[in-house]
C-alpha positions in Angstrom: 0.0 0.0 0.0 2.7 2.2 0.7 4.7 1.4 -2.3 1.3 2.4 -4.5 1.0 5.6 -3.2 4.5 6.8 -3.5 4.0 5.6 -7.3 0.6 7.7 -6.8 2.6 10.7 -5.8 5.2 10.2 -8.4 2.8 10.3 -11.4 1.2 12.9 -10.2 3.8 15.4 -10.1 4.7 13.9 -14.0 7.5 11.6 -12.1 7.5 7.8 -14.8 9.5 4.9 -13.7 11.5 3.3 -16.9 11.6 -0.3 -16.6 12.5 -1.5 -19.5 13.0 -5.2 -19.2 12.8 -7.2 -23.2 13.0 -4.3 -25.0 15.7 -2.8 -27.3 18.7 -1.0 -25.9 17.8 2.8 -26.4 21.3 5.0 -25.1 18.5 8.0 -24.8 17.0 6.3 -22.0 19.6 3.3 -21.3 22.9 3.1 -19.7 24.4 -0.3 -20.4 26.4 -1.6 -16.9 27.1 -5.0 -18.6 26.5 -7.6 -21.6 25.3 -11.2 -21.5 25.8 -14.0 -23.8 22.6 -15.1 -24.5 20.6 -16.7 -27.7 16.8 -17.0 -26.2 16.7 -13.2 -27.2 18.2 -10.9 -29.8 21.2 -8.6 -29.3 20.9 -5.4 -28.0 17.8 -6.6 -26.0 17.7 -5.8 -22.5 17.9 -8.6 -20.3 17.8 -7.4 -16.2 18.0 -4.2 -15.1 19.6 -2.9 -12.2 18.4 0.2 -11.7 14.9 1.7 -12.6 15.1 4.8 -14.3 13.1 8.1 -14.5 11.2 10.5 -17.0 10.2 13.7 -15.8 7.6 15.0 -18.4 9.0 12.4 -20.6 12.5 14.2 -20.1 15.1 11.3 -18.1 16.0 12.1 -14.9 17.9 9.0 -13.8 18.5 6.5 -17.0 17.4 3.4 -16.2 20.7 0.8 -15.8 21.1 -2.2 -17.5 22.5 -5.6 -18.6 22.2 -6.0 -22.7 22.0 -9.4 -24.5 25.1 -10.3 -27.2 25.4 -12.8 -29.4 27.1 -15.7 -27.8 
């Protein structure tokens, strides 16, 4: 309960969390902490992330860090 209203709070000032889990590497929004050999998913897909990110009226705030798939 008081995870959801913090969220609450956060979007209501225009505060997003980026969680970007199975989608393509974007450097915009991304910082890359690490790669993984991997061939369940394509390259440059996002495979954990470490770190949320934010957007702040869909300006980032904190990019969210992550751990990006490779060829193996």
């Amino acid at each position: 309960l008081t995870y959801k209203m913090f969220i609450d709070s956060l979007s209501k000032y225009g505060i997003e969390p980026i969680n970007p889990i199975n989608e393509t590497f974007n450097p915009e929004l991304h910082e890359a902490i690490g790669m993984e050999p991997t061939a369940q998913v394509k390259a440059n897909t996002i495979v954990k992330v470490i770190q949320k990110g934010y957007l702040l009226n869909e300006r980032v705030i904190r990019p969210a860090r992550v751990v990006v798939a490779k060829a193996p």
